[in-house]
C-alpha positions in Angstrom: 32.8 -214.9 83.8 29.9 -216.3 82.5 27.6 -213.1 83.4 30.6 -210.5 82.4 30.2 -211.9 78.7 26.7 -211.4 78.8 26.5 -207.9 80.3 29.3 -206.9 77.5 27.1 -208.5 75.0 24.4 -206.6 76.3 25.9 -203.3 76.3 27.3 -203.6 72.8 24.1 -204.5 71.3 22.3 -201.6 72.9 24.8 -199.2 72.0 25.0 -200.7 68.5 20.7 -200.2 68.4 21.2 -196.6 69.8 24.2 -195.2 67.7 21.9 -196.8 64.7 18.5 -195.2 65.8 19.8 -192.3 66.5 21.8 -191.2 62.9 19.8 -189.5 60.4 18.6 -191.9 58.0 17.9 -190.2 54.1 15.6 -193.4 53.3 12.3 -190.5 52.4 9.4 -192.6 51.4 7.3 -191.5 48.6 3.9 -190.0 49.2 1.1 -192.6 49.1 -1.8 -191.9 46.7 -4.8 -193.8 47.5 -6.5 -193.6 44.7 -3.8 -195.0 42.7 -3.2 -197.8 45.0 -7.0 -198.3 45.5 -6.9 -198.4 41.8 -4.3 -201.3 41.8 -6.4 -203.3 43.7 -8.9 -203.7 42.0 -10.4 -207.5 40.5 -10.8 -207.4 37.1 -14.7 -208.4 36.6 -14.3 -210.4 34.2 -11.7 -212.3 35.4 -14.6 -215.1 36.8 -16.8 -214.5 33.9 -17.3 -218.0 31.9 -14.6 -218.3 29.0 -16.9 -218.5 25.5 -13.5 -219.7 23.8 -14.1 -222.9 26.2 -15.9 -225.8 24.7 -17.7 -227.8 26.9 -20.2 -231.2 26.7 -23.1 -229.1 27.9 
């Protein structure tokens, strides 16, 4: 009984992952622009500059 419930189990997920797979999906992804996203990731320089608004004991 034991191995019936697994088989069924079996089947109906595979079915479920084929029936799924196989519809036509409308998710379209946009088109990627590199130098846009090259552009994002990009470190602001002086972001590790020394802050002059900073006093210090030196």
């Amino acid at each position: 009984m034991k191995k019936f419930i697994i088989a069924a189990a079996l089947l109906l997920s595979t079915g479920v992952t084929a029936y799924s797979l196989s519809t036509k999906s409308d998710n379209t992804s946009a088109p990627v622009n590199t130098k846009q996203e090259i552009n994002n990731l990009k470190v602001n320089a002086t972001a590790a500059s020394p802050k002059s608004d900073i006093a210090t004991a030196d």
